[in-house]
C-alpha positions in Angstrom: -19.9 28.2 23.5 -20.1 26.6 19.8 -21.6 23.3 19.8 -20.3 20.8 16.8 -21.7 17.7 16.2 -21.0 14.4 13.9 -23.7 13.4 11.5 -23.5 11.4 8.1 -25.6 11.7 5.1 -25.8 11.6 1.7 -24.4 13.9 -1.3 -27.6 14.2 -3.8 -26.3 17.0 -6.0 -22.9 19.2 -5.5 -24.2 21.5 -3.1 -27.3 19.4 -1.8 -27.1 16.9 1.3 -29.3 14.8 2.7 -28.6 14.4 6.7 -29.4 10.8 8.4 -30.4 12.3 11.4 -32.4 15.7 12.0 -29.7 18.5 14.5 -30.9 19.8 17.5 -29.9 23.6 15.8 -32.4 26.2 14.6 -32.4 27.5 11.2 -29.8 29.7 10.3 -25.9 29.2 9.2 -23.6 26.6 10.0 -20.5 25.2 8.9 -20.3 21.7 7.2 -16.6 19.8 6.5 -17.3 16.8 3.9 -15.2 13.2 4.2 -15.8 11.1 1.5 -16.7 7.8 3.5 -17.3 5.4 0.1 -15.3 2.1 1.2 -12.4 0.7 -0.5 -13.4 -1.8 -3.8 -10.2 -3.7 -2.5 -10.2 -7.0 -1.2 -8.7 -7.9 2.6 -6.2 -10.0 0.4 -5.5 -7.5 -2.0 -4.7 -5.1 0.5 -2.5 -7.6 2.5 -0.6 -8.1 -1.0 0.2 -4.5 -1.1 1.2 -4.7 2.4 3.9 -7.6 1.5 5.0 -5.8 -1.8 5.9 -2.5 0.1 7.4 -4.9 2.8 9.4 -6.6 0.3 10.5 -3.5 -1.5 12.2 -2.1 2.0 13.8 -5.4 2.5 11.8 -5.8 5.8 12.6 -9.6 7.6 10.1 -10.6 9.8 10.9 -11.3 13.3 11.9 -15.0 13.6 9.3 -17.1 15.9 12.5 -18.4 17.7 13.3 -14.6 18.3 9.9 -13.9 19.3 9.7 -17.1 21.9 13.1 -15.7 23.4 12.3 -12.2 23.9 8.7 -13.5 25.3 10.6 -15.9 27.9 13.0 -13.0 29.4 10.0 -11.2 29.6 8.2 -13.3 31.9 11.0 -14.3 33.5 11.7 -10.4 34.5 7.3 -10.8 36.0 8.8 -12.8 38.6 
């Protein structure tokens, strides 16, 4: 049976990588997959502004609260 496992590390030159953590494998081949895990230079409230532009741009309405306080009281009410 194959055995995979999940360790970061560090690009150093285009075919070089650095591993955080030493693998319980002996020497020999193995398959690596690489996910670019730099995080995002965007703010939380630059990335909430996108999230209201695309919002706006599909004509999305929020729910209204005195929706939201109905549908929350038939709920309840249905516990019972």
């Amino acid at each position: 049976m194959k055995q995979a496992i999940i360790v970061t590390g560090n690009l150093i030159e285009p075919n070089t990588i650095r591993l955080d953590e030493s693998v319980p494998f002996a020497n020999g081949k193995v398959r690596v997959i690489i996910e670019n895990l730099e995080t995002s230079k965007r703010t939380s409230w630059e990335v909430l502004a996108e999230i209201r532009k695309r919002q706006q741009d599909r004509n999305f309405k929020p729910s209204l609260k005195e929706d939201i306080d109905k549908y929350l009281s038939l709920e309840r009410d249905s516990w019972e």
